[in-house]
Biopython code that builds the backbone (N, CA, C, O; Angstrom):
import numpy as np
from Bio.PDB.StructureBuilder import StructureBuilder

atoms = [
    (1, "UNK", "N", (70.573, 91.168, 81.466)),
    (1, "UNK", "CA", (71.742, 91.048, 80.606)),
    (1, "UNK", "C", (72.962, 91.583, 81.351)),
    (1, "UNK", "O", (72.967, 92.543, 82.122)),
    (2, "UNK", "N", (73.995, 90.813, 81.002)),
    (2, "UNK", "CA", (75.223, 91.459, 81.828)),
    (2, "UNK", "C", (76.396, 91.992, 81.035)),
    (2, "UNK", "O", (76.989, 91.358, 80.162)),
    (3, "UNK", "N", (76.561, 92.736, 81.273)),
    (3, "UNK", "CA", (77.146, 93.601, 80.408)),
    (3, "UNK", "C", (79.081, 93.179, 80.544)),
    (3, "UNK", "O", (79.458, 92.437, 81.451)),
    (4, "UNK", "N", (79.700, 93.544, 79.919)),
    (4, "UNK", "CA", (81.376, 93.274, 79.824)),
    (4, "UNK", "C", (81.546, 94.398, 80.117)),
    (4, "UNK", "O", (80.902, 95.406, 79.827)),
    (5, "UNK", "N", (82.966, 94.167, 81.067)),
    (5, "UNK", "CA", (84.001, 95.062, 81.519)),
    (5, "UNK", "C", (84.133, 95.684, 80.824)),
    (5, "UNK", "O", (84.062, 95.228, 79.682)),
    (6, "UNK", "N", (84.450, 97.315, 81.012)),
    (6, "UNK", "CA", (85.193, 98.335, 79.906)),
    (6, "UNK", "C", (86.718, 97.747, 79.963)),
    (6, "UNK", "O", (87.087, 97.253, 81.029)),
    (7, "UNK", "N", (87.487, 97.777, 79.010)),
    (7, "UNK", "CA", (88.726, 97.504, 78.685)),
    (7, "UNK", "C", (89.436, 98.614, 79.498)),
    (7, "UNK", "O", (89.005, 99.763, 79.591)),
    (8, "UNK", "N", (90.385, 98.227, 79.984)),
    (8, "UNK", "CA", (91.363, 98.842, 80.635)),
    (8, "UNK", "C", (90.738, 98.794, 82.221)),
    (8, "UNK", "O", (91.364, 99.645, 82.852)),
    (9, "UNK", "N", (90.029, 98.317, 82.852)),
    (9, "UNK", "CA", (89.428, 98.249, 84.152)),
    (9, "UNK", "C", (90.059, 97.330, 85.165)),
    (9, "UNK", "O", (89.863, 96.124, 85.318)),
    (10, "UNK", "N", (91.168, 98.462, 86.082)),
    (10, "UNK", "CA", (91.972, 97.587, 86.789)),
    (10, "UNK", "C", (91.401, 96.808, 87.762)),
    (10, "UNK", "O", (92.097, 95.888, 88.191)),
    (11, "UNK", "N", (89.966, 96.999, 88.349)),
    (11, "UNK", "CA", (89.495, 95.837, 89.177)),
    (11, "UNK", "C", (89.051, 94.562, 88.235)),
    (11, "UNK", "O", (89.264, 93.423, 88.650)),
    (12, "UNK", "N", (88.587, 94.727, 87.284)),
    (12, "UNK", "CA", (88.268, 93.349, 86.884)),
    (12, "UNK", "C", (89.665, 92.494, 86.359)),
    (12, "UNK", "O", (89.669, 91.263, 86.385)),
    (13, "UNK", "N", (91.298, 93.581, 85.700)),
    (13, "UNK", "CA", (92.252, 92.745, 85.675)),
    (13, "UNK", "C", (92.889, 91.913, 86.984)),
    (13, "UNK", "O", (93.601, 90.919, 86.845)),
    (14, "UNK", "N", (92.511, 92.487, 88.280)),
    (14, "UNK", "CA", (92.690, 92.157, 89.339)),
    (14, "UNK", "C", (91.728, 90.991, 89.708)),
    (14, "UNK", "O", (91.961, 90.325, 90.716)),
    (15, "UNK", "N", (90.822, 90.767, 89.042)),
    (15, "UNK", "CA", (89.972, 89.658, 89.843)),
    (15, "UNK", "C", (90.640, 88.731, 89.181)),
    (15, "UNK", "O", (89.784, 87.900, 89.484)),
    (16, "UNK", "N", (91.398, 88.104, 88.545)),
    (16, "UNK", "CA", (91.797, 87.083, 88.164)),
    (16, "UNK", "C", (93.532, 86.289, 89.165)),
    (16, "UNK", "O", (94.661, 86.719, 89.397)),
    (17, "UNK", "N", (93.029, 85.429, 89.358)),
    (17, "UNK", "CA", (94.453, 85.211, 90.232)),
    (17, "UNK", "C", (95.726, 84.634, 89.602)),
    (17, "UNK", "O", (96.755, 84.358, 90.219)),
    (18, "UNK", "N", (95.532, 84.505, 88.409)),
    (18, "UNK", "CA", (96.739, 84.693, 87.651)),
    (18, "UNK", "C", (97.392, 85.737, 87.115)),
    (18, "UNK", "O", (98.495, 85.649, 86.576)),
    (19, "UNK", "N", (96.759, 86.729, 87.237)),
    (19, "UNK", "CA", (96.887, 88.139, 87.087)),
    (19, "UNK", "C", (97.824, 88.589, 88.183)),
    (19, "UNK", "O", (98.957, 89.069, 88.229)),
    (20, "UNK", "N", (96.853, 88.223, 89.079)),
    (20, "UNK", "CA", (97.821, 88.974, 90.759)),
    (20, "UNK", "C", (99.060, 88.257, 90.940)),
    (20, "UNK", "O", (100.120, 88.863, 91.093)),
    (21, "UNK", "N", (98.981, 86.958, 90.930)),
    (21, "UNK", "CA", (100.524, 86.307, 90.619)),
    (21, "UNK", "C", (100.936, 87.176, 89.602)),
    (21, "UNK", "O", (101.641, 88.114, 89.974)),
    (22, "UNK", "N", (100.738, 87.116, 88.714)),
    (22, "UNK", "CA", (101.820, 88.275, 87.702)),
    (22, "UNK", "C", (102.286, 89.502, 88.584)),
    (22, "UNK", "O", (103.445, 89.845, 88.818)),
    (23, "UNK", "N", (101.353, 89.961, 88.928)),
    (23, "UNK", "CA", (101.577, 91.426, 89.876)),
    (23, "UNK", "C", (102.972, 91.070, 91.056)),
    (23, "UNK", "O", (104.022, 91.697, 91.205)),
    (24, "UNK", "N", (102.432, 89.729, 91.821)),
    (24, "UNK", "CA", (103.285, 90.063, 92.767)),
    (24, "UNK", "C", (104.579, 89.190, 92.220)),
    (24, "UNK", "O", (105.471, 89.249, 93.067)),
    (25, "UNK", "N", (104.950, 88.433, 91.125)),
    (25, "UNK", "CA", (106.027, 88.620, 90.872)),
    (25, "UNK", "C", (106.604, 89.196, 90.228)),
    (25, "UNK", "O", (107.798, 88.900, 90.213)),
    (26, "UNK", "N", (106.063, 90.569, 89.141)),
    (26, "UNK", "CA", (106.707, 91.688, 88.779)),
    (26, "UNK", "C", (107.024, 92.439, 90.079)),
    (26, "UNK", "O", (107.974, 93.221, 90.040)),
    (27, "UNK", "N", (106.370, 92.303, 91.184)),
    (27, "UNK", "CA", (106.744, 93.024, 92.555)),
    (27, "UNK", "C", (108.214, 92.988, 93.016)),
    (27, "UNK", "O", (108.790, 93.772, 93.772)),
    (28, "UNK", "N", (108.823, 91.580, 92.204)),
    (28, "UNK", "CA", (109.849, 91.604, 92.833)),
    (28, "UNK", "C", (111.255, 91.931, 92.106)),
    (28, "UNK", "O", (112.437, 91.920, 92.451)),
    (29, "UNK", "N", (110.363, 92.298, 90.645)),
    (29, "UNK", "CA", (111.663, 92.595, 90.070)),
    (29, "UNK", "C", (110.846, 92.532, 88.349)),
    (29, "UNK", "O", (109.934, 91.761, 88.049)),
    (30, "UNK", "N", (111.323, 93.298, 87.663)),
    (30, "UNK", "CA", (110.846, 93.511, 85.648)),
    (30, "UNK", "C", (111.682, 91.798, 85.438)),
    (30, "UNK", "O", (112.663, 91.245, 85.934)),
    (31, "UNK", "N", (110.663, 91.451, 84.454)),
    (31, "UNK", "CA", (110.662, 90.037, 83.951)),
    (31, "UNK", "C", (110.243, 89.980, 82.627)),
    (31, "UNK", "O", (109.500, 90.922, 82.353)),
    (32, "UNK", "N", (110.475, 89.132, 81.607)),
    (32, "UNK", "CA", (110.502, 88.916, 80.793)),
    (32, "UNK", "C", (109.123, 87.600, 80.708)),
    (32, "UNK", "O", (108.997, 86.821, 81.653)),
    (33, "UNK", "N", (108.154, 87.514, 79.434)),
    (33, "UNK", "CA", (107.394, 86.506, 79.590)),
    (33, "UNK", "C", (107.858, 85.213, 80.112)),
    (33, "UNK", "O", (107.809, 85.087, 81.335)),
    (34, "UNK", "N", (108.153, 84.553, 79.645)),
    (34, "UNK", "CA", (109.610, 83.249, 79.619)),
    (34, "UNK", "C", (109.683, 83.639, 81.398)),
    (34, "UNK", "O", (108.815, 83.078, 82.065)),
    (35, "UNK", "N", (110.459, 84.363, 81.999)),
    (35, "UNK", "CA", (110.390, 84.424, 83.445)),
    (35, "UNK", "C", (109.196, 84.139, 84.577)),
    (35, "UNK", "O", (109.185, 83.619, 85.693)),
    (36, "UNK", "N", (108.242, 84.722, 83.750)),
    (36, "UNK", "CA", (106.878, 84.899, 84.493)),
    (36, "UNK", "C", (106.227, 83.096, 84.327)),
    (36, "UNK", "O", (106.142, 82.209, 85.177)),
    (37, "UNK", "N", (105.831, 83.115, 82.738)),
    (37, "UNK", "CA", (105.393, 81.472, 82.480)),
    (37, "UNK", "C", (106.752, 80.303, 83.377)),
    (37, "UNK", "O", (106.506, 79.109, 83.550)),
    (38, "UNK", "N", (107.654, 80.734, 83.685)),
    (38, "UNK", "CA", (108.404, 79.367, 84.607)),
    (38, "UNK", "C", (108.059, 79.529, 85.713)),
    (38, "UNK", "O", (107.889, 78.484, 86.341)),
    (39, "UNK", "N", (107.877, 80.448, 86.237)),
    (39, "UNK", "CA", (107.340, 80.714, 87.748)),
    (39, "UNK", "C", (105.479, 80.473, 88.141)),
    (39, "UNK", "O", (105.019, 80.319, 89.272)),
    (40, "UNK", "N", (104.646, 80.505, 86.764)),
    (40, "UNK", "CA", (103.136, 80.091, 86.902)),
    (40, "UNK", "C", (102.804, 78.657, 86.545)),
    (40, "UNK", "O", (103.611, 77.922, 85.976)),
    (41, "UNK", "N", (101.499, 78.262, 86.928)),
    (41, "UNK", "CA", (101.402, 76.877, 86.016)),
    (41, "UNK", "C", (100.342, 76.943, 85.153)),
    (41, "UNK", "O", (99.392, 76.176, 85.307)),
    (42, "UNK", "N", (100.372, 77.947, 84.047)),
    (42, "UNK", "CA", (99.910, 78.552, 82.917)),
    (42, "UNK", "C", (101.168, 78.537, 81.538)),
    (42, "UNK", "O", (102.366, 78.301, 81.687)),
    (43, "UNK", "N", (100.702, 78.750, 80.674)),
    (43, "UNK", "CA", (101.680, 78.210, 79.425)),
    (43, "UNK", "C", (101.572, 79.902, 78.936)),
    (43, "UNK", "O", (100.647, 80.706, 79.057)),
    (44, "UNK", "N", (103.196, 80.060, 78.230)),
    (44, "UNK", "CA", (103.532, 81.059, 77.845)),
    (44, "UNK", "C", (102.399, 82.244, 77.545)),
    (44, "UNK", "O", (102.136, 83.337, 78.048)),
    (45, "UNK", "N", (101.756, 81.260, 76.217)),
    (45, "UNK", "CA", (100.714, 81.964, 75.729)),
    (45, "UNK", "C", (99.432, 82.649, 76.332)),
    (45, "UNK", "O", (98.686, 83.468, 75.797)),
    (46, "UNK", "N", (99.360, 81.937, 77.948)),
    (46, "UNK", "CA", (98.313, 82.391, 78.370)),
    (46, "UNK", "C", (98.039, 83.748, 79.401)),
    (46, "UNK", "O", (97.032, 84.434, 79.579)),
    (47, "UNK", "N", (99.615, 83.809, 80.072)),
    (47, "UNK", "CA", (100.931, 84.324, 80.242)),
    (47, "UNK", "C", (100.849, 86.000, 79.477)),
    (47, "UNK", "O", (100.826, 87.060, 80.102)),
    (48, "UNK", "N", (100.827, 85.878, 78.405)),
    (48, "UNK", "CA", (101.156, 86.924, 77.329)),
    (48, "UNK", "C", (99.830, 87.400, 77.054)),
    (48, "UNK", "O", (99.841, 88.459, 76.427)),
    (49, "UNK", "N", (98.329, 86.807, 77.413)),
    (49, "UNK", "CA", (97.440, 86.792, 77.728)),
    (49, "UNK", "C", (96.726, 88.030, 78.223)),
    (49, "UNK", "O", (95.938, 88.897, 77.842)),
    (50, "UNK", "N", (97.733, 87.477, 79.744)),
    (50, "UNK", "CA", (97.181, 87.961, 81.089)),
    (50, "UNK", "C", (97.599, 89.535, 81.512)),
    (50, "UNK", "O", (97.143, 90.333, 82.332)),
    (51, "UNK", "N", (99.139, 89.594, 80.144)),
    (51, "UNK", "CA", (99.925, 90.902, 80.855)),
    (51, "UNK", "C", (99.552, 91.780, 79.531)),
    (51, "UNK", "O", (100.087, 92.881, 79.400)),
    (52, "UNK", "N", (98.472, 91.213, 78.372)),
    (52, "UNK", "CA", (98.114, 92.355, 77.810)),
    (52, "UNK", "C", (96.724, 93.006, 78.181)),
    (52, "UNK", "O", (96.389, 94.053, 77.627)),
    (53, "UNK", "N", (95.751, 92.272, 79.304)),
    (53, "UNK", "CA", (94.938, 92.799, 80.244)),
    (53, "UNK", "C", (95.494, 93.426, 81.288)),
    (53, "UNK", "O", (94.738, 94.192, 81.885)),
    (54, "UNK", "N", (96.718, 93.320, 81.733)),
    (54, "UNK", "CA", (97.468, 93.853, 82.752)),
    (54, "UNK", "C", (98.179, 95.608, 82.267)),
    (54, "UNK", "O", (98.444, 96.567, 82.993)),
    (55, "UNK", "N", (98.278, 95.473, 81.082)),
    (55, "UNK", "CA", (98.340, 96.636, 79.823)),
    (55, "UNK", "C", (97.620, 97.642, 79.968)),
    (55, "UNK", "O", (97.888, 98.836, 80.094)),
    (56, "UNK", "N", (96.099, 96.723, 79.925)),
    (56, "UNK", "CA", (95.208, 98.193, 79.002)),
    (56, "UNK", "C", (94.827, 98.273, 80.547)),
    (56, "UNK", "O", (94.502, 99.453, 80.675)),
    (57, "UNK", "N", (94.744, 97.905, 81.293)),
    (57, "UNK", "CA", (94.611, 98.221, 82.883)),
    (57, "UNK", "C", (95.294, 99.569, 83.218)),
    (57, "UNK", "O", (94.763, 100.586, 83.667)),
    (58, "UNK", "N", (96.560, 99.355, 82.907)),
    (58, "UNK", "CA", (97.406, 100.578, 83.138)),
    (58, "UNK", "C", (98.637, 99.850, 84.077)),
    (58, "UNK", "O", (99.669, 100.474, 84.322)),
    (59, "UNK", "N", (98.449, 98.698, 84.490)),
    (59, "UNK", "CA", (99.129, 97.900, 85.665)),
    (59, "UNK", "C", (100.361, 97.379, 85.469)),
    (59, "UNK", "O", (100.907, 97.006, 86.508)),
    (60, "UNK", "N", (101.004, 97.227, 84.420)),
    (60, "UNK", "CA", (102.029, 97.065, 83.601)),
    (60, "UNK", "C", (102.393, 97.628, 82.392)),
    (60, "UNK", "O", (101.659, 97.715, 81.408)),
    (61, "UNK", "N", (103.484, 97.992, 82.474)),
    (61, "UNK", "CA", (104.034, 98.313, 80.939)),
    (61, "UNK", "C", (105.454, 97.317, 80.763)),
    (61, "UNK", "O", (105.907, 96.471, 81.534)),
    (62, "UNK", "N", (105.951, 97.790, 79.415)),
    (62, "UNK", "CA", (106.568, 96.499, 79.057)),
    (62, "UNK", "C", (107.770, 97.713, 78.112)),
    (62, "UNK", "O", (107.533, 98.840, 77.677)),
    (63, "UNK", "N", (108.817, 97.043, 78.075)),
    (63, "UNK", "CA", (110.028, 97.940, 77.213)),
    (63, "UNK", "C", (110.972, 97.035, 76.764)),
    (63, "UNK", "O", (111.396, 96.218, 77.581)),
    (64, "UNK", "N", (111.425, 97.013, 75.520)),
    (64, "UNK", "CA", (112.485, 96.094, 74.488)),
    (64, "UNK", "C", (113.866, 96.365, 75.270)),
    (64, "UNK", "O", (114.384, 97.370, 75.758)),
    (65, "UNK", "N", (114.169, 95.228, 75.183)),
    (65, "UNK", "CA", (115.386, 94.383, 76.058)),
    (65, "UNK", "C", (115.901, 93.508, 74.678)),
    (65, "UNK", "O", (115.448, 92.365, 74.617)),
    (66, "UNK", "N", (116.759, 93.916, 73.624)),
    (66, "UNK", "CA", (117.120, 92.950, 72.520)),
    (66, "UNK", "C", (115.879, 92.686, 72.038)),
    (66, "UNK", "O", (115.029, 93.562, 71.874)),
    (67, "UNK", "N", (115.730, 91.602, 71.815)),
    (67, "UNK", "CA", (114.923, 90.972, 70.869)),
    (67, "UNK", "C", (113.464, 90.269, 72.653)),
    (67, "UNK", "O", (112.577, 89.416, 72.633)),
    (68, "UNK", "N", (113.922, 91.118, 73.720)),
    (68, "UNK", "CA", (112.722, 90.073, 74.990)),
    (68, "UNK", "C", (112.218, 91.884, 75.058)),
    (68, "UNK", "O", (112.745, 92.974, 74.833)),
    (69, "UNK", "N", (110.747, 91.300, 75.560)),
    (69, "UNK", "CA", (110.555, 92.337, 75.913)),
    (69, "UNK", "C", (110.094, 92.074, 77.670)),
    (69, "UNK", "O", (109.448, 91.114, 78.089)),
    (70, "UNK", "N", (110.506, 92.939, 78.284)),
    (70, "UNK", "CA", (110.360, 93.023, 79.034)),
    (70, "UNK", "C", (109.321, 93.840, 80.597)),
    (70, "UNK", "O", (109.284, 95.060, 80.762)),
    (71, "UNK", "N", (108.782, 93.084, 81.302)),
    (71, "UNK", "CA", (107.503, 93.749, 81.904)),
    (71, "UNK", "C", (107.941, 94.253, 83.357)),
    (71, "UNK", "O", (108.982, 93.809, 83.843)),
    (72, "UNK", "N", (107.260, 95.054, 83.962)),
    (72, "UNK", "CA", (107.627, 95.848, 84.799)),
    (72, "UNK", "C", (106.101, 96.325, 85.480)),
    (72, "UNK", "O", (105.179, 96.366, 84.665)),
    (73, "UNK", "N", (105.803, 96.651, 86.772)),
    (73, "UNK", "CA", (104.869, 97.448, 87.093)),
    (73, "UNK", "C", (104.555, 98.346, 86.787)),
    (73, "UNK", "O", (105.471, 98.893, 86.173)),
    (74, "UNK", "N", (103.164, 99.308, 86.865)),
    (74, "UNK", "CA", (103.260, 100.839, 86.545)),
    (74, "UNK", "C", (102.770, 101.422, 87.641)),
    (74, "UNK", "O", (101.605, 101.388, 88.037)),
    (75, "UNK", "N", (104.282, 102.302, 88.428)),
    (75, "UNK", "CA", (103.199, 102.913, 90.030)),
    (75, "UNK", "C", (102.149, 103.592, 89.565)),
    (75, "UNK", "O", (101.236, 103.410, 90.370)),
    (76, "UNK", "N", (101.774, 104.323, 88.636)),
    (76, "UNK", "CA", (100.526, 105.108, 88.400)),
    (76, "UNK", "C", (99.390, 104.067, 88.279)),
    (76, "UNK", "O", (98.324, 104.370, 88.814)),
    (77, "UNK", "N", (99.468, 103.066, 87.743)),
    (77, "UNK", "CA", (98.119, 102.342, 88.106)),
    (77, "UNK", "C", (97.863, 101.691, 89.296)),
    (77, "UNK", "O", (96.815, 101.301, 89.811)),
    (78, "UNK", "N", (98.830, 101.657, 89.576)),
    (78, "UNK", "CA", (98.973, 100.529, 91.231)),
    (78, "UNK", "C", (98.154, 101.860, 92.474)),
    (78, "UNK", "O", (97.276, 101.831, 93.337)),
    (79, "UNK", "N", (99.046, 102.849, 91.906)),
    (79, "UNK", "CA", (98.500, 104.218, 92.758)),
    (79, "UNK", "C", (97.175, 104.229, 92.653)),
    (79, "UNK", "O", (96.490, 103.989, 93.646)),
    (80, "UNK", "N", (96.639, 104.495, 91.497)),
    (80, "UNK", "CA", (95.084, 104.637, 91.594)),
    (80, "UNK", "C", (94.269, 103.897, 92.147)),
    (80, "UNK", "O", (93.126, 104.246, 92.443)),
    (81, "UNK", "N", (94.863, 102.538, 92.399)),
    (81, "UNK", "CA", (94.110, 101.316, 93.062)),
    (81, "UNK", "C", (93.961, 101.612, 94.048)),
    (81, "UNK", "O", (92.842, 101.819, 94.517)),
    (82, "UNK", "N", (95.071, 101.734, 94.703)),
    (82, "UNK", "CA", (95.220, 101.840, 96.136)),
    (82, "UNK", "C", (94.607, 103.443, 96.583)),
    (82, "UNK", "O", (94.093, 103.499, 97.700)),
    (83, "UNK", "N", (94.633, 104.316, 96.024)),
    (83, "UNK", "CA", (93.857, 105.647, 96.568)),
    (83, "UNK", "C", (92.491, 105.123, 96.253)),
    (83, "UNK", "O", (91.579, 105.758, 96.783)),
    (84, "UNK", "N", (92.197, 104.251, 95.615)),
    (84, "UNK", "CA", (90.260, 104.253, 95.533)),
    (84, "UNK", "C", (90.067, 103.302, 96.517)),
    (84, "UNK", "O", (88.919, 103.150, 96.936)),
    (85, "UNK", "N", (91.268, 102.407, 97.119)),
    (85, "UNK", "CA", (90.211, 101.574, 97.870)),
    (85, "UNK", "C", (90.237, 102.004, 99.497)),
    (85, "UNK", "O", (89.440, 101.833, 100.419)),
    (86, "UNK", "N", (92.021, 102.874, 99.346)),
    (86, "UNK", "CA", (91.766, 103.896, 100.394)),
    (86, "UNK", "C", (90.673, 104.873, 100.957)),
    (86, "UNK", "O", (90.230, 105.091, 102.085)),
    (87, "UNK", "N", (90.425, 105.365, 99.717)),
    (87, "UNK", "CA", (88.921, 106.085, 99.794)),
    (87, "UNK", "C", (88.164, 105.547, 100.269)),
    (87, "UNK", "O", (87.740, 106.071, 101.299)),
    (88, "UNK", "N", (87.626, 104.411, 99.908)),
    (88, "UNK", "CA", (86.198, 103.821, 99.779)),
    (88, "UNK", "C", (86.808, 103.037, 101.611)),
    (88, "UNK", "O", (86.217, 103.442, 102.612)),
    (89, "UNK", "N", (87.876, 102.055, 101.754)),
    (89, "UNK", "CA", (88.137, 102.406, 103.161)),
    (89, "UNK", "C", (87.440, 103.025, 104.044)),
    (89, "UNK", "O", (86.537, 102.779, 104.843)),
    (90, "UNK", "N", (88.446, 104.393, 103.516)),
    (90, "UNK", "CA", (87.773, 105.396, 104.379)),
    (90, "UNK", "C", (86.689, 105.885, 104.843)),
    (90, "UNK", "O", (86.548, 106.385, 105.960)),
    (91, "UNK", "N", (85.817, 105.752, 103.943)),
    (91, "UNK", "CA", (84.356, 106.383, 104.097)),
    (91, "UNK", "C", (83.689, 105.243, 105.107)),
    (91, "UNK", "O", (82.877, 105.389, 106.021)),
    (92, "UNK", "N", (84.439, 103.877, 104.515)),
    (92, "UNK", "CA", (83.444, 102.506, 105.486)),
    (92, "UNK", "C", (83.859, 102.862, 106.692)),
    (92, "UNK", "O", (82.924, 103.189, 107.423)),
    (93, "UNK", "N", (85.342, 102.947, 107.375)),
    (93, "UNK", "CA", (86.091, 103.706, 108.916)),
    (93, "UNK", "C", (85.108, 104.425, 109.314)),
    (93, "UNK", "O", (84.342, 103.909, 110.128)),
    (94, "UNK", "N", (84.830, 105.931, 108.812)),
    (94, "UNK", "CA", (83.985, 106.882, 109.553)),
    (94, "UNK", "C", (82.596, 106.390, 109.502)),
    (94, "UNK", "O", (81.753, 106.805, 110.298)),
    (95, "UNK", "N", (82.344, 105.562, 108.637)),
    (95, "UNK", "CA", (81.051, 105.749, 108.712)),
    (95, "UNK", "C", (80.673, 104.543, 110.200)),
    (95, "UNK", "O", (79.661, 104.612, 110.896)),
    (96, "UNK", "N", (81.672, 103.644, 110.341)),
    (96, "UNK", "CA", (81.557, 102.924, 111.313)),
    (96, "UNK", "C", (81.905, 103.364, 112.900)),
    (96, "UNK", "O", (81.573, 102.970, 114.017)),
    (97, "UNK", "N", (82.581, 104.183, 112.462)),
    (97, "UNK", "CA", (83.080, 104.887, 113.792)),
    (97, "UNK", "C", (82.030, 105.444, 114.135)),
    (97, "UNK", "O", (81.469, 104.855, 115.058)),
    (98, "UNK", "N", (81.343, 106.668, 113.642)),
    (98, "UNK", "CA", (80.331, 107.333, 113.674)),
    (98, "UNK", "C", (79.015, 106.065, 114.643)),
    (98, "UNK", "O", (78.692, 106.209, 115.821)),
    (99, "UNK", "N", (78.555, 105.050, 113.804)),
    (99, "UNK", "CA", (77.568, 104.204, 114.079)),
    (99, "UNK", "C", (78.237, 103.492, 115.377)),
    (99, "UNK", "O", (77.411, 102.898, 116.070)),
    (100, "UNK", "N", (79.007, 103.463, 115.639)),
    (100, "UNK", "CA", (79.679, 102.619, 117.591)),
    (100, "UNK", "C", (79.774, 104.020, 118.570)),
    (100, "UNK", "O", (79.818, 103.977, 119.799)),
    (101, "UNK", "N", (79.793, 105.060, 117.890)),
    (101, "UNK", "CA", (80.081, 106.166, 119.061)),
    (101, "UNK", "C", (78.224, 106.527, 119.556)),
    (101, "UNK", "O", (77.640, 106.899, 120.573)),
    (102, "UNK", "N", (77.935, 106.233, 118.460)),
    (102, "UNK", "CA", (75.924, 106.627, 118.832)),
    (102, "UNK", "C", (75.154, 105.550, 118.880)),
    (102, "UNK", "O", (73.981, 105.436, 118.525)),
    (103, "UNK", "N", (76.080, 104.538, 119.469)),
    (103, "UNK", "CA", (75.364, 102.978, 119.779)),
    (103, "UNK", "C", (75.382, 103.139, 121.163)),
    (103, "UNK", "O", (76.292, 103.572, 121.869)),
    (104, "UNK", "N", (74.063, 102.667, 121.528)),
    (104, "UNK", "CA", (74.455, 102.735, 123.301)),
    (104, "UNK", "C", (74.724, 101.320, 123.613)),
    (104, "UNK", "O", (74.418, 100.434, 122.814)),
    (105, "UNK", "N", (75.268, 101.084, 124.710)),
    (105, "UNK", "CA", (75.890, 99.555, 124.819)),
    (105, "UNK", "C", (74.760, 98.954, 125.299)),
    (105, "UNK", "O", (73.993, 99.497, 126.094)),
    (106, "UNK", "N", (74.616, 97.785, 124.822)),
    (106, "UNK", "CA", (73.290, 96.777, 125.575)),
    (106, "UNK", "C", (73.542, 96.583, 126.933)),
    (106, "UNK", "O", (74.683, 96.328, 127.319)),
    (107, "UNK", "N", (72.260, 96.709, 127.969)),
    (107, "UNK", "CA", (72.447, 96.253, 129.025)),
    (107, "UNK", "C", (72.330, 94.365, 129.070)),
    (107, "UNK", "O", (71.713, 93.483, 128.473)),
    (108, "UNK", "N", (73.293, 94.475, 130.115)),
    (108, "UNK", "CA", (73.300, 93.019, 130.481)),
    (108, "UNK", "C", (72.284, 92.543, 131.746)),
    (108, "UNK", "O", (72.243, 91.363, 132.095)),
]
sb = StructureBuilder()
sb.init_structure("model")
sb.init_model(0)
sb.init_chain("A")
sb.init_seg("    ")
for serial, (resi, resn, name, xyz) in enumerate(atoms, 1):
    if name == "N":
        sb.init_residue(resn, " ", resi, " ")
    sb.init_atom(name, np.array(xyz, "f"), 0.0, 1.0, " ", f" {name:<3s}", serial, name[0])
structure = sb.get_structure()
């Protein structure tokens, strides 16, 4: 049996590539839905969708602009991404470094 994502789980909002398009064009600037759906080839609704998984992620937040609301990145979730995969990186680096320094080279 396979079990569902916990809600708010920024790798699984990330596995979607309409998601990451959202990401990297909030990258370039806070947008409004309407901004985001003209720039995807997804419809408003699906759009409004994607950035309330982008929400409980932690990966966006959103703040009233008149009557638009408007979306924006959140460095604190973006941060956590990037320090875990830094981490996990990291550990693959040493652990590879480690395994080529106590490899002896094949003779030819």
């Amino acid at each position: 049996m396979i079990s569902e994502p916990a809600p708010g789980d920024p790798f699984e909002a990330l596995g979607d590539p309409h998601r990451r398009d959202i990401l990297r064009l909030l990258s370039e600037g806070d947008k409004p839905v309407r901004g985001l759906a003209d720039a995807l080839p997804i419809s408003r609704p699906a759009v409004s969708r994607h950035l309330r998984l982008l929400k409980e992620a932690g990966l966006v937040a959103e703040r009233a602009q008149g009557t638009l609301r408007i979306y924006y990145l959140r460095d604190e979730g973006l941060r956590a991404v990037q320090a875990y995969l830094e981490g996990v990186w990291g550990d693959a680096a040493r652990r590879f470094r480690l395994l080529a320094e106590n490899t002896a080279p094949a003779d030819d």
